[in-house]
PDB file of N, CA, C and O in Angstrom:
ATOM      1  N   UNK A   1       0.825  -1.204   0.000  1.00  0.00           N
ATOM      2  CA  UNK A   1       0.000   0.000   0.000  1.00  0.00           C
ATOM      3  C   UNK A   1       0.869   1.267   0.000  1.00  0.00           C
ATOM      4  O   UNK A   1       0.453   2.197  -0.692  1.00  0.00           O
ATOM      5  N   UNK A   2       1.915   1.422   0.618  1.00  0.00           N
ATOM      6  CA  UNK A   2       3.122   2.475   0.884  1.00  0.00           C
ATOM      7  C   UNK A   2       2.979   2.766  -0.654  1.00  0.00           C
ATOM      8  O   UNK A   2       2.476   3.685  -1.300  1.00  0.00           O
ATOM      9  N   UNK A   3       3.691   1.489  -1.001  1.00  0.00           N
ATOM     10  CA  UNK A   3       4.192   1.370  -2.189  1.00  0.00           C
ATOM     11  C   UNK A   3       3.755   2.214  -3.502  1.00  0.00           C
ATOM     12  O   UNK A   3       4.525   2.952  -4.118  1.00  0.00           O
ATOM     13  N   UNK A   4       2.421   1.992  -3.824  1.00  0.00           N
ATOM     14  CA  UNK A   4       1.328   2.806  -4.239  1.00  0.00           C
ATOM     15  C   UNK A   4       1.238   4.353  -4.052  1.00  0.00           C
ATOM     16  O   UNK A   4       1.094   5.392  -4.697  1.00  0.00           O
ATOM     17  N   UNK A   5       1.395   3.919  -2.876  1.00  0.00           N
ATOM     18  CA  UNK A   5       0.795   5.679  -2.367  1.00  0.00           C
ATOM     19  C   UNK A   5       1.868   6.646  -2.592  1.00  0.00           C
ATOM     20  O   UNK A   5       1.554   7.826  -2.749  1.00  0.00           O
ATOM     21  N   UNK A   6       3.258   6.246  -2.633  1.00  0.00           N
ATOM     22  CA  UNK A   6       4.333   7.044  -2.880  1.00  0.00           C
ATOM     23  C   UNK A   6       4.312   7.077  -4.306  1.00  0.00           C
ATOM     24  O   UNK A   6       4.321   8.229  -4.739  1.00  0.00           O
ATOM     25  N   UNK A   7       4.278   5.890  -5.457  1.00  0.00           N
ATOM     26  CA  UNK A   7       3.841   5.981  -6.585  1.00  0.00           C
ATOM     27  C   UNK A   7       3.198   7.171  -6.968  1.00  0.00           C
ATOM     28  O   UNK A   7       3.679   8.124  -7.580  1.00  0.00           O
ATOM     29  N   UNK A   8       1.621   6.948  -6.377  1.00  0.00           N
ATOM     30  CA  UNK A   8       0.877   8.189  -6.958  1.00  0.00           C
ATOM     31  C   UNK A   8       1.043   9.521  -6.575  1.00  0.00           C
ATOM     32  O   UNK A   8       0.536  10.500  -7.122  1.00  0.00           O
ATOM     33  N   UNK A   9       2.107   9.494  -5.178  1.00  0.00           N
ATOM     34  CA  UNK A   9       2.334  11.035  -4.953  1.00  0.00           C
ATOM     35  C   UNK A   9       3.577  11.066  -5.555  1.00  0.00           C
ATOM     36  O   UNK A   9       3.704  12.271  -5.769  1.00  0.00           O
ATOM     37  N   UNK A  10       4.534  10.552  -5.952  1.00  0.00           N
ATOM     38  CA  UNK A  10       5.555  10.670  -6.850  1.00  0.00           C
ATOM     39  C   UNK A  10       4.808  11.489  -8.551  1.00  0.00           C
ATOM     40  O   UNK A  10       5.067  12.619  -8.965  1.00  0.00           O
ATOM     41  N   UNK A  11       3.795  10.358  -9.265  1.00  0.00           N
ATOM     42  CA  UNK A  11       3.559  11.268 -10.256  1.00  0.00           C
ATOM     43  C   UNK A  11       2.994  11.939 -10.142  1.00  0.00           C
ATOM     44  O   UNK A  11       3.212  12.450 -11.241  1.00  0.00           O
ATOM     45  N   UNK A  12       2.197  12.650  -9.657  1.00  0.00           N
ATOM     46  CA  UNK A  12       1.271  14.043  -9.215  1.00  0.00           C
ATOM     47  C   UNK A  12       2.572  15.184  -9.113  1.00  0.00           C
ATOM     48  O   UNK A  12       2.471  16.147  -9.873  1.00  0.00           O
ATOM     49  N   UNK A  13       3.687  15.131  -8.288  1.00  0.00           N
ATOM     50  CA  UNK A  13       4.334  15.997  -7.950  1.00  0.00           C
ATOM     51  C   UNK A  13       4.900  16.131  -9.519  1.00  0.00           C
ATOM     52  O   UNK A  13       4.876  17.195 -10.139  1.00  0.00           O
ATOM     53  N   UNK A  14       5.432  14.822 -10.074  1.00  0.00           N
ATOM     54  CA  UNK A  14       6.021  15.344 -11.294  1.00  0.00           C
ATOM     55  C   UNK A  14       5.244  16.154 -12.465  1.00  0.00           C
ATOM     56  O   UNK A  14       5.761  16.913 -13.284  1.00  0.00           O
ATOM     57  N   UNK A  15       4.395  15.937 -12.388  1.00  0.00           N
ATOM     58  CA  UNK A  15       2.836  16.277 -13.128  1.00  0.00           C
ATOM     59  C   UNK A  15       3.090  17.713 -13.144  1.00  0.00           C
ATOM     60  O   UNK A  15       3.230  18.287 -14.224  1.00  0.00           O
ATOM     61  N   UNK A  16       3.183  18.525 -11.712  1.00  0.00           N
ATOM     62  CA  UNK A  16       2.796  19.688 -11.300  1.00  0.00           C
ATOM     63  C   UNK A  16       4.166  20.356 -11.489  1.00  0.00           C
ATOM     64  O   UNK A  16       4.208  21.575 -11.657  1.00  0.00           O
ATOM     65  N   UNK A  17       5.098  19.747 -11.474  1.00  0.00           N
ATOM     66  CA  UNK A  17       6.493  20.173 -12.635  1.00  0.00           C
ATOM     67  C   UNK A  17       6.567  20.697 -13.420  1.00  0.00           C
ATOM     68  O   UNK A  17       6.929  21.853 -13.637  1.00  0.00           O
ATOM     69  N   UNK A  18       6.061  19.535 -14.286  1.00  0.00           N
ATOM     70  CA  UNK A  18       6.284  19.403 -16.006  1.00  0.00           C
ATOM     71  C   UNK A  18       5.104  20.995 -16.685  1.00  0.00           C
ATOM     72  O   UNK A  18       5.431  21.827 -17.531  1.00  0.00           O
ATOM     73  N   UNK A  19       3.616  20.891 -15.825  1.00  0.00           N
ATOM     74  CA  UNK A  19       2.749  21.935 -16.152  1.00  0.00           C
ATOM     75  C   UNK A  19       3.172  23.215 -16.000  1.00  0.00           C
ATOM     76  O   UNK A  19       2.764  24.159 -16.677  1.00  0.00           O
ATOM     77  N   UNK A  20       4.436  23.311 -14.642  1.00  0.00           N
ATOM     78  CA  UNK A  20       4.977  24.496 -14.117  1.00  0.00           C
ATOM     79  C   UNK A  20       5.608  24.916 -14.832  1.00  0.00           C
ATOM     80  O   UNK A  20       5.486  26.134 -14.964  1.00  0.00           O
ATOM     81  N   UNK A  21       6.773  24.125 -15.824  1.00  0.00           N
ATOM     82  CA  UNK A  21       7.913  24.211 -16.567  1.00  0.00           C
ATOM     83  C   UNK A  21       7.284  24.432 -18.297  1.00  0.00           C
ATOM     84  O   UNK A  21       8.014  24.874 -19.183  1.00  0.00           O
ATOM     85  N   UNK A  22       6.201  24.137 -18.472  1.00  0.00           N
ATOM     86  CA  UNK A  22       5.257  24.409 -19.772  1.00  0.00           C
ATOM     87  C   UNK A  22       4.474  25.717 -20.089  1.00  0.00           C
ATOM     88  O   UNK A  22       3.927  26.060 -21.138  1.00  0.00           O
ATOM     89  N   UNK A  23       4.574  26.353 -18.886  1.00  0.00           N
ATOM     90  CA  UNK A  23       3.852  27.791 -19.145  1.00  0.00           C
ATOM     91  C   UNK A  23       3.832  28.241 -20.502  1.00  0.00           C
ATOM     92  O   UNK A  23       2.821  28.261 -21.203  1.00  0.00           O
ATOM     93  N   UNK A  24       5.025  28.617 -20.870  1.00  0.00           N
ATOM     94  CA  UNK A  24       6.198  29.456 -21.626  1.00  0.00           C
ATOM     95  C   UNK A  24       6.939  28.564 -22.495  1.00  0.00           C
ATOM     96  O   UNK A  24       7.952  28.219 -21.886  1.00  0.00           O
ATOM     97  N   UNK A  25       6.884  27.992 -23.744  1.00  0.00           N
ATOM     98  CA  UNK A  25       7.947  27.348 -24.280  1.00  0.00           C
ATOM     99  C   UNK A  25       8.563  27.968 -25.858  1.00  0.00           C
ATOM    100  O   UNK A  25       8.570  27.519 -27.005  1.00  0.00           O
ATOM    101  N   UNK A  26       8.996  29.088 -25.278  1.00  0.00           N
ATOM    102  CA  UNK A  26       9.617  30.459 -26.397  1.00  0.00           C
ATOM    103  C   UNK A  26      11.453  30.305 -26.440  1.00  0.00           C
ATOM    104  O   UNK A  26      12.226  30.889 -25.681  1.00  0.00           O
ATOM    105  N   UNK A  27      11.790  29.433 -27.457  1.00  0.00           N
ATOM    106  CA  UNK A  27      13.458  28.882 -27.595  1.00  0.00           C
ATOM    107  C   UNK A  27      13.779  30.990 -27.121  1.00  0.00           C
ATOM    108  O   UNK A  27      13.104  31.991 -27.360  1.00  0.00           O
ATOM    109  N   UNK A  28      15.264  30.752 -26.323  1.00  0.00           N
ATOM    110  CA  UNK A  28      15.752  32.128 -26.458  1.00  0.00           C
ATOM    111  C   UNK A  28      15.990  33.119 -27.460  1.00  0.00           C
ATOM    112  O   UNK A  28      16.199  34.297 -27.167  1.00  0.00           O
ATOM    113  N   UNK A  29      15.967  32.733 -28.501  1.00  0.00           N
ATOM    114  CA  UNK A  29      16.366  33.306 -29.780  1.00  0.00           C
ATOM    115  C   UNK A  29      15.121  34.739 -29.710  1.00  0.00           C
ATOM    116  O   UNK A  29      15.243  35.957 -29.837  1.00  0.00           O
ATOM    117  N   UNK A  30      13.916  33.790 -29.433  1.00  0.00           N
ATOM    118  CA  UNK A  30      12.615  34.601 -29.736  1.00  0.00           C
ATOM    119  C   UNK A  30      12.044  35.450 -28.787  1.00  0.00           C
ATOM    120  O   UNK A  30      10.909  35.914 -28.892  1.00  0.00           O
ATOM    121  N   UNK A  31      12.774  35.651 -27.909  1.00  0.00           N
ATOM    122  CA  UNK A  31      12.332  36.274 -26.356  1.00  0.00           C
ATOM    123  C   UNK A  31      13.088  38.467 -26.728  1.00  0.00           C
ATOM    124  O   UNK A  31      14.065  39.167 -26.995  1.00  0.00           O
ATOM    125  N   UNK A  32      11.591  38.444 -26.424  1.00  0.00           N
ATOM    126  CA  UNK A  32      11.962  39.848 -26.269  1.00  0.00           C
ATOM    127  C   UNK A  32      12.770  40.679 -24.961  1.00  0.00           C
ATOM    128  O   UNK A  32      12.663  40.284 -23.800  1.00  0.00           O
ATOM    129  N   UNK A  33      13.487  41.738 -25.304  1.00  0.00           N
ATOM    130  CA  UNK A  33      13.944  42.245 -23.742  1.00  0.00           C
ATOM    131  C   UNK A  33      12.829  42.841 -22.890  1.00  0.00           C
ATOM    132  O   UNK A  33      11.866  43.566 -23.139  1.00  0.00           O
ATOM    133  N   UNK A  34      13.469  42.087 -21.451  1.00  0.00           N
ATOM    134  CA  UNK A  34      12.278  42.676 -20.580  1.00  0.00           C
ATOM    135  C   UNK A  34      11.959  43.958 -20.578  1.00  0.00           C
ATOM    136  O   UNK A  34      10.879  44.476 -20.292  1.00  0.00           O
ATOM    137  N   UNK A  35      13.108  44.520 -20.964  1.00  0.00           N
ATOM    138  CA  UNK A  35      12.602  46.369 -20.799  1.00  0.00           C
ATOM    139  C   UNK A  35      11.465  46.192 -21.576  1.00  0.00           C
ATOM    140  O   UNK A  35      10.502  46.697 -21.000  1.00  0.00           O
ATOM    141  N   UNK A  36      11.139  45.640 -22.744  1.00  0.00           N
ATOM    142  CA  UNK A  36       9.901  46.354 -23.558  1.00  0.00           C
ATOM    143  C   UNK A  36       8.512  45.432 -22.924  1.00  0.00           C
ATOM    144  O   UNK A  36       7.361  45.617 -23.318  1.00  0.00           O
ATOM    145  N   UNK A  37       8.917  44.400 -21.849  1.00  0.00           N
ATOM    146  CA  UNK A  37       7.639  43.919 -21.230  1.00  0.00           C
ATOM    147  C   UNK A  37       7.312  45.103 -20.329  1.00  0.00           C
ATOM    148  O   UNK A  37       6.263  45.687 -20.600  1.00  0.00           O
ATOM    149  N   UNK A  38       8.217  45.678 -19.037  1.00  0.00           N
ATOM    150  CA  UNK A  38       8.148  46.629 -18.589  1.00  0.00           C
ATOM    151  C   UNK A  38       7.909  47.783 -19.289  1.00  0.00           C
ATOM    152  O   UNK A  38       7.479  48.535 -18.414  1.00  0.00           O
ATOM    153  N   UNK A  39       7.919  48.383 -20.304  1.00  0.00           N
ATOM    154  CA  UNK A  39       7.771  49.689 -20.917  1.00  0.00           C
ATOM    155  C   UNK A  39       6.079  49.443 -21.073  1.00  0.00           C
ATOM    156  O   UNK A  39       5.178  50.194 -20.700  1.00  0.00           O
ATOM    157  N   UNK A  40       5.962  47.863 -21.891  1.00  0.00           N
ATOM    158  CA  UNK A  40       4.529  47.873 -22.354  1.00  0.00           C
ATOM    159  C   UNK A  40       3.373  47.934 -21.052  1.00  0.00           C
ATOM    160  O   UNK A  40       2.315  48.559 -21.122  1.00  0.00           O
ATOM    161  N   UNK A  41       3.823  47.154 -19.883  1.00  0.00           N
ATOM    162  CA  UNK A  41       3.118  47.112 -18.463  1.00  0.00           C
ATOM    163  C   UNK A  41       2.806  48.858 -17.852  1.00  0.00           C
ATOM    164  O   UNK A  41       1.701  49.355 -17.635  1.00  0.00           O
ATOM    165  N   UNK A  42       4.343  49.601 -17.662  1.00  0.00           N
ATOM    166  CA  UNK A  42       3.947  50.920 -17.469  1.00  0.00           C
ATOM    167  C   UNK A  42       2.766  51.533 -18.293  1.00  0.00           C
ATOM    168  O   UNK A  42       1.780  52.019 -17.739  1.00  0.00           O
ATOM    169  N   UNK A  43       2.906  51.486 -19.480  1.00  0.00           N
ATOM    170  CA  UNK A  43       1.861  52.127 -20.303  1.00  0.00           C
ATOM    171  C   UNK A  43       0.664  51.590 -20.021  1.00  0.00           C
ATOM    172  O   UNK A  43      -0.309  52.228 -20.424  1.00  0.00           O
ATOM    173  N   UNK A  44       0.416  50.311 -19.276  1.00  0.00           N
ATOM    174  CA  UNK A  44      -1.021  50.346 -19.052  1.00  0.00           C
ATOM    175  C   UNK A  44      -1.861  50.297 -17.432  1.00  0.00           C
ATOM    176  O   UNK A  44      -2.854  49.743 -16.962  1.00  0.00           O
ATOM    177  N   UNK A  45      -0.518  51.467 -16.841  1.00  0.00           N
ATOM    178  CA  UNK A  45      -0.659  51.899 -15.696  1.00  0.00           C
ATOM    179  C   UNK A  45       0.134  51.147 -14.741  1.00  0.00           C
ATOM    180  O   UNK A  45       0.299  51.655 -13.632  1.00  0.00           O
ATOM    181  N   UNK A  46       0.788  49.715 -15.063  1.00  0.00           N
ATOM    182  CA  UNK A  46       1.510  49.209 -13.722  1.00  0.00           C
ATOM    183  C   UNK A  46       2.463  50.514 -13.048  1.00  0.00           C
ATOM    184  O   UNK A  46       2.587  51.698 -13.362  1.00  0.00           O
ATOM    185  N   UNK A  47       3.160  49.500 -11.773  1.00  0.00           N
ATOM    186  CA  UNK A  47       4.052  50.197 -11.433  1.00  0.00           C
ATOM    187  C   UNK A  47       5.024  48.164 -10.863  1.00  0.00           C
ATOM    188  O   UNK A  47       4.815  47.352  -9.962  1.00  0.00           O
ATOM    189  N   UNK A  48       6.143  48.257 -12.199  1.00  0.00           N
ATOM    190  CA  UNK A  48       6.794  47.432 -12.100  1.00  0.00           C
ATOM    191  C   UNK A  48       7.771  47.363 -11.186  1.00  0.00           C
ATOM    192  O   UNK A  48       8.653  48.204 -11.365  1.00  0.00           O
ATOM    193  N   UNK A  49       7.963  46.438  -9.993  1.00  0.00           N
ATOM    194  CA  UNK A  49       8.746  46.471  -9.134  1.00  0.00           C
ATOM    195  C   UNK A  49      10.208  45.419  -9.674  1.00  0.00           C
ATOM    196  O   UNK A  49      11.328  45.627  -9.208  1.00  0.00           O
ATOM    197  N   UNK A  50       9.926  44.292 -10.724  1.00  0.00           N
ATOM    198  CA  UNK A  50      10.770  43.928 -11.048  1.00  0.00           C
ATOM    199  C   UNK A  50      10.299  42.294 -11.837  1.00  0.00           C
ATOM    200  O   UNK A  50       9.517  41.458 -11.386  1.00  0.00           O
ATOM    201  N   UNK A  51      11.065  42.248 -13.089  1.00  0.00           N
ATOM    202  CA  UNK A  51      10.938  41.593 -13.662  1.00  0.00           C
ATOM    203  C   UNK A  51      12.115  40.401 -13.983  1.00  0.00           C
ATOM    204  O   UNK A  51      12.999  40.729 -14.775  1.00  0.00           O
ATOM    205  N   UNK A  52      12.151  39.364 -13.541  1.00  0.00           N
ATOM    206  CA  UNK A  52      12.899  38.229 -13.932  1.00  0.00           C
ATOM    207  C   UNK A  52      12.574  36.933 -14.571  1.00  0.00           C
ATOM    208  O   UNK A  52      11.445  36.443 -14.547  1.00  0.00           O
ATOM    209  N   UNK A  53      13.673  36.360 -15.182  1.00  0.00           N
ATOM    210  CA  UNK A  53      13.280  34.688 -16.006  1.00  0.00           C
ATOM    211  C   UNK A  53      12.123  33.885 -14.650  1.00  0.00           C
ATOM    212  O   UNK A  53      12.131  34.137 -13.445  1.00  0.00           O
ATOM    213  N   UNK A  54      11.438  33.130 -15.225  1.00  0.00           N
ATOM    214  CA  UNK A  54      11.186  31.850 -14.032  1.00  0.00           C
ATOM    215  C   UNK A  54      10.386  30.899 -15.376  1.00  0.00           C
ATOM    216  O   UNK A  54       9.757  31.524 -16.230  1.00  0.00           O
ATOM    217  N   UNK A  55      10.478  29.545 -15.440  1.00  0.00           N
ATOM    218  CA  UNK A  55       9.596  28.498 -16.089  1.00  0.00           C
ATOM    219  C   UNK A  55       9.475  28.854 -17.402  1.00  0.00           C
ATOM    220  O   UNK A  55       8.489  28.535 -18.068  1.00  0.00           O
ATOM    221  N   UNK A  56      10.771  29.749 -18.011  1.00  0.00           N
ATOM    222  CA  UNK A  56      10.602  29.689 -19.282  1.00  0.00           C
ATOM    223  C   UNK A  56       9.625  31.036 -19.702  1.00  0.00           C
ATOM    224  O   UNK A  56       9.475  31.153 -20.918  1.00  0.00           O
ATOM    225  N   UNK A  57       8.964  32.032 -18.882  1.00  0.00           N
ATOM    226  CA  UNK A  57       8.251  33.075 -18.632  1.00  0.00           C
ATOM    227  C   UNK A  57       9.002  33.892 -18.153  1.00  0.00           C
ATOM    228  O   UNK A  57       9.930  33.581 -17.408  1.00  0.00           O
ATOM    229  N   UNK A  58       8.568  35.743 -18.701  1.00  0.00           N
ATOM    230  CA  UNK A  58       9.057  36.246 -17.851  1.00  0.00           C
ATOM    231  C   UNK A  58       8.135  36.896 -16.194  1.00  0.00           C
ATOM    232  O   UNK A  58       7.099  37.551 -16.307  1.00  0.00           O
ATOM    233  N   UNK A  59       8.619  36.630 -15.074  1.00  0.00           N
ATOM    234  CA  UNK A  59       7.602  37.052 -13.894  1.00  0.00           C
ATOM    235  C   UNK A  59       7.948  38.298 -13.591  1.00  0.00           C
ATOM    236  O   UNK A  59       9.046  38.770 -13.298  1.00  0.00           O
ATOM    237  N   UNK A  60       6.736  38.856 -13.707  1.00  0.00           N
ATOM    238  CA  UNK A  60       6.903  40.724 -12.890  1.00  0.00           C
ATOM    239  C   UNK A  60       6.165  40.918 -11.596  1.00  0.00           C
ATOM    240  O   UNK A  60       4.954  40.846 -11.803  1.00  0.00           O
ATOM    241  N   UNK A  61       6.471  41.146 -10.293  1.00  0.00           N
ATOM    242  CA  UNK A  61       6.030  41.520  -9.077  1.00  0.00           C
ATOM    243  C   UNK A  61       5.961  42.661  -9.489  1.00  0.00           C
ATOM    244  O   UNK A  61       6.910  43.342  -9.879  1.00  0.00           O
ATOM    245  N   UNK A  62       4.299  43.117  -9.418  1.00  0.00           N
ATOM    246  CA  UNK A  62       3.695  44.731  -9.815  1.00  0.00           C
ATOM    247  C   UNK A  62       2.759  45.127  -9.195  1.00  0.00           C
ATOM    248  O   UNK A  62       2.178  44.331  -8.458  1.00  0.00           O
ATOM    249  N   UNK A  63       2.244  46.691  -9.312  1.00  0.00           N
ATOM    250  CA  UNK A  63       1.233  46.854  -8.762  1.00  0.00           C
ATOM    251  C   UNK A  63       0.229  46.938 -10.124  1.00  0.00           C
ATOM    252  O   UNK A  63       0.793  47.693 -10.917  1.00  0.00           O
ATOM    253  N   UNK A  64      -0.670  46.592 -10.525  1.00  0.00           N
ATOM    254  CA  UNK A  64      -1.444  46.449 -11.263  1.00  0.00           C
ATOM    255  C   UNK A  64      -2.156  47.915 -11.554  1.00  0.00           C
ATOM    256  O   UNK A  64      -2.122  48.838 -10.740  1.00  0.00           O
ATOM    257  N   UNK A  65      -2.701  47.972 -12.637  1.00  0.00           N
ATOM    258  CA  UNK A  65      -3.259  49.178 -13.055  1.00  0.00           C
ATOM    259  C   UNK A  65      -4.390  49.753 -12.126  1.00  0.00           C
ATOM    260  O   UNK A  65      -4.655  50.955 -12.141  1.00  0.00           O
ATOM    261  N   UNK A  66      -5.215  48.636 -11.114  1.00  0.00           N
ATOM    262  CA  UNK A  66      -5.911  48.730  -9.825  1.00  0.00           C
ATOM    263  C   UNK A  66      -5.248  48.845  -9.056  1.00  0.00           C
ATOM    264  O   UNK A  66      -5.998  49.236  -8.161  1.00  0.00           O
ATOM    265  N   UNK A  67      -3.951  48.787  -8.502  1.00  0.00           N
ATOM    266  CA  UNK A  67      -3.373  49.048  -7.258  1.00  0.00           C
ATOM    267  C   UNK A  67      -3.241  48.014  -6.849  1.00  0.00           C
ATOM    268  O   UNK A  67      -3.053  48.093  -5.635  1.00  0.00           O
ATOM    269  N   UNK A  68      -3.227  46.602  -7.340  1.00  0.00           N
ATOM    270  CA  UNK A  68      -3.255  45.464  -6.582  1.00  0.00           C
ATOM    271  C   UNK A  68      -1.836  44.840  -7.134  1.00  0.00           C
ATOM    272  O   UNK A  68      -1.255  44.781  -8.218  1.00  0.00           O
ATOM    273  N   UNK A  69      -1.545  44.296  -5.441  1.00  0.00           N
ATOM    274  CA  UNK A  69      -0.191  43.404  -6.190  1.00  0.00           C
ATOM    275  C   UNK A  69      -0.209  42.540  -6.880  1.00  0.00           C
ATOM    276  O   UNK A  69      -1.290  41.952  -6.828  1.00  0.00           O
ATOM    277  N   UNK A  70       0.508  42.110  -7.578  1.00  0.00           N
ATOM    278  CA  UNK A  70       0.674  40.935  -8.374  1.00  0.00           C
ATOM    279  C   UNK A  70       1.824  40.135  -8.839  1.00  0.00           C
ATOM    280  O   UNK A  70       2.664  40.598  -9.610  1.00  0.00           O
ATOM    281  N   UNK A  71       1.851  39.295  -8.509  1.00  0.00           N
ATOM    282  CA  UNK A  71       2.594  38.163  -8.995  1.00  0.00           C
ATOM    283  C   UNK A  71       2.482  37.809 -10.978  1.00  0.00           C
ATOM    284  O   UNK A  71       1.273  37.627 -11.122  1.00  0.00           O
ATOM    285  N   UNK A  72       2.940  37.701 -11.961  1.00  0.00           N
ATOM    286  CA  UNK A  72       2.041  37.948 -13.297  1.00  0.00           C
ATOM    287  C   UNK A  72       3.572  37.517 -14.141  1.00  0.00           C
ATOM    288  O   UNK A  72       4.686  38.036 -14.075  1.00  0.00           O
ATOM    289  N   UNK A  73       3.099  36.441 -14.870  1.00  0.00           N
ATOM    290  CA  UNK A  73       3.613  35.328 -15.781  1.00  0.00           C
ATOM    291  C   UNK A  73       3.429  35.696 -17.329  1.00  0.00           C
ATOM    292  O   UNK A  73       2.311  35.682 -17.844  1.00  0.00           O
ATOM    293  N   UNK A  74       4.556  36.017 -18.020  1.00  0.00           N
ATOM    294  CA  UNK A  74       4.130  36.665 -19.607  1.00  0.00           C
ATOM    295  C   UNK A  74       4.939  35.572 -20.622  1.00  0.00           C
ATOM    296  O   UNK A  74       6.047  35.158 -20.280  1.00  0.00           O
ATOM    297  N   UNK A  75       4.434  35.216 -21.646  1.00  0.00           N
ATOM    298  CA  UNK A  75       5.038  34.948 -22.977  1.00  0.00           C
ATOM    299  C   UNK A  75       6.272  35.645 -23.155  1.00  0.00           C
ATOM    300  O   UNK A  75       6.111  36.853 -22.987  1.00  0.00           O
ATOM    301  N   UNK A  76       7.482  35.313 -23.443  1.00  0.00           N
ATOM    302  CA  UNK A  76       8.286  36.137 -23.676  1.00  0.00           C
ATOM    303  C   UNK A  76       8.437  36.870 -24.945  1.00  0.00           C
ATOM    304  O   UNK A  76       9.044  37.941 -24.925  1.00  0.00           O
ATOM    305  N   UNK A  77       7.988  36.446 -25.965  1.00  0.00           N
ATOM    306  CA  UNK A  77       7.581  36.481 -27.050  1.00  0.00           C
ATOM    307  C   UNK A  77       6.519  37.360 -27.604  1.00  0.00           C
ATOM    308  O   UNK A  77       6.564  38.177 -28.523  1.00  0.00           O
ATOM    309  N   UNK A  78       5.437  36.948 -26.727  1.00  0.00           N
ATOM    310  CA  UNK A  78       4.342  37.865 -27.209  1.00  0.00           C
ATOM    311  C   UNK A  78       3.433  39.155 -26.348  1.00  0.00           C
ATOM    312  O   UNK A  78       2.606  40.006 -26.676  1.00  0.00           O
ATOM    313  N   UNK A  79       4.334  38.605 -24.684  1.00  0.00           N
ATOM    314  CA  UNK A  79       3.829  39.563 -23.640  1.00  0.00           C
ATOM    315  C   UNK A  79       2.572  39.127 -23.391  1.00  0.00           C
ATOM    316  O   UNK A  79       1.975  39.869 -22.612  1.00  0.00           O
ATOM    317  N   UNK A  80       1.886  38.089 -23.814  1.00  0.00           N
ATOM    318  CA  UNK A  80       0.871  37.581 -23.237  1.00  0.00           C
ATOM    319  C   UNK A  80       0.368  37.138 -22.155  1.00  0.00           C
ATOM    320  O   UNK A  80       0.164  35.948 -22.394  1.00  0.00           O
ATOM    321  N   UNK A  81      -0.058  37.419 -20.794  1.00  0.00           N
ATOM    322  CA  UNK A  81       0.018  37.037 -19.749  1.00  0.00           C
ATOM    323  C   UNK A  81      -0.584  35.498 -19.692  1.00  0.00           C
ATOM    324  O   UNK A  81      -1.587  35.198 -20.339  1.00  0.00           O
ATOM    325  N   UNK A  82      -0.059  34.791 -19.069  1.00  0.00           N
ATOM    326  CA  UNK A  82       0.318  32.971 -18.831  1.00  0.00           C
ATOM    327  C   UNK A  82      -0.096  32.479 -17.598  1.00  0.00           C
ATOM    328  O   UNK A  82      -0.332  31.276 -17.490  1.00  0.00           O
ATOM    329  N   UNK A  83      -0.198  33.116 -16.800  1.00  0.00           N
ATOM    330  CA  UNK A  83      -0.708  33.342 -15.128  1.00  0.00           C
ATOM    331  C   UNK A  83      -0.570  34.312 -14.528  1.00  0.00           C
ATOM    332  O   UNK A  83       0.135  35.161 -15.073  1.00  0.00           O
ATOM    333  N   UNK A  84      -1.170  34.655 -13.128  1.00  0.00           N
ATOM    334  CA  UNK A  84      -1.145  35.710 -12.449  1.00  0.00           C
ATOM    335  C   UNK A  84      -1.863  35.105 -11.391  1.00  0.00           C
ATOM    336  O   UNK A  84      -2.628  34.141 -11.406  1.00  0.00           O
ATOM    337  N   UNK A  85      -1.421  35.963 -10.312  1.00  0.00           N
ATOM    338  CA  UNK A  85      -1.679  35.743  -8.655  1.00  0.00           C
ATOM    339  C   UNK A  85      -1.429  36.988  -8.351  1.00  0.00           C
ATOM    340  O   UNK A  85      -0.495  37.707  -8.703  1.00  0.00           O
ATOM    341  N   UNK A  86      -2.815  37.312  -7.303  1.00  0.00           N
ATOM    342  CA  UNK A  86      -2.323  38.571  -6.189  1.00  0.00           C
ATOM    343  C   UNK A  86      -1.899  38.103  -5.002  1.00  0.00           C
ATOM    344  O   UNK A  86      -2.014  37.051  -4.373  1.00  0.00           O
ATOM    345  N   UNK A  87      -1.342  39.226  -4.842  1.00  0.00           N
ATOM    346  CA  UNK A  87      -0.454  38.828  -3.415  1.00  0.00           C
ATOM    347  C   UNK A  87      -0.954  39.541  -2.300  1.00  0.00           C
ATOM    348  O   UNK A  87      -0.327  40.108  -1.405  1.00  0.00           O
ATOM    349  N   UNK A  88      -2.054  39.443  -2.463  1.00  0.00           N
ATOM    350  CA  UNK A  88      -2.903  40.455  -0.828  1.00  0.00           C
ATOM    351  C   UNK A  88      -2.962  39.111  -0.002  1.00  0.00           C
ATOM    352  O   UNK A  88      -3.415  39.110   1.143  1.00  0.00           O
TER     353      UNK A  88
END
């Protein structure tokens, strides 16, 4: 029964990996510079606290055009947002 049960929590965890690591699958060649994710975010009112790589996405901790924080997952490529979480 162990046996099993570590099984199925073994692939679940890998599962939640592989989906994590799939956000975003833009080879580097095609990735725009973050400045112009940040330039394009300011213009629609953020206030970017900072933008780095994560899962193949780029992640910006911002305040949103509402004032709300955010956690926020983009295409590198197309600036398309991929996920997002507030952080209240």
């Amino acid at each position: 029964m162990k046996m099993i049960l570590s099984t199925i929590v073994g692939t679940l965890l890998l599962a939640g990996a592989a989906t994590a690591s799939e956000k975003c699958r833009v080879p580097m060649t095609d990735w725009q510079p973050r400045e112009a994710l940040q330039t394009k975010l300011e213009g629609e009112g953020w206030k970017v606290r900072s933008i780095r790589s994560e899962d193949g996405c780029y992640e910006a901790y911002a305040l949103n055009a509402k004032g709300e924080k955010v956690e926020a997952y983009f295409d590198p490529k197309t600036f398309v947002a991929v996920d997002m979480k507030s952080e209240d």
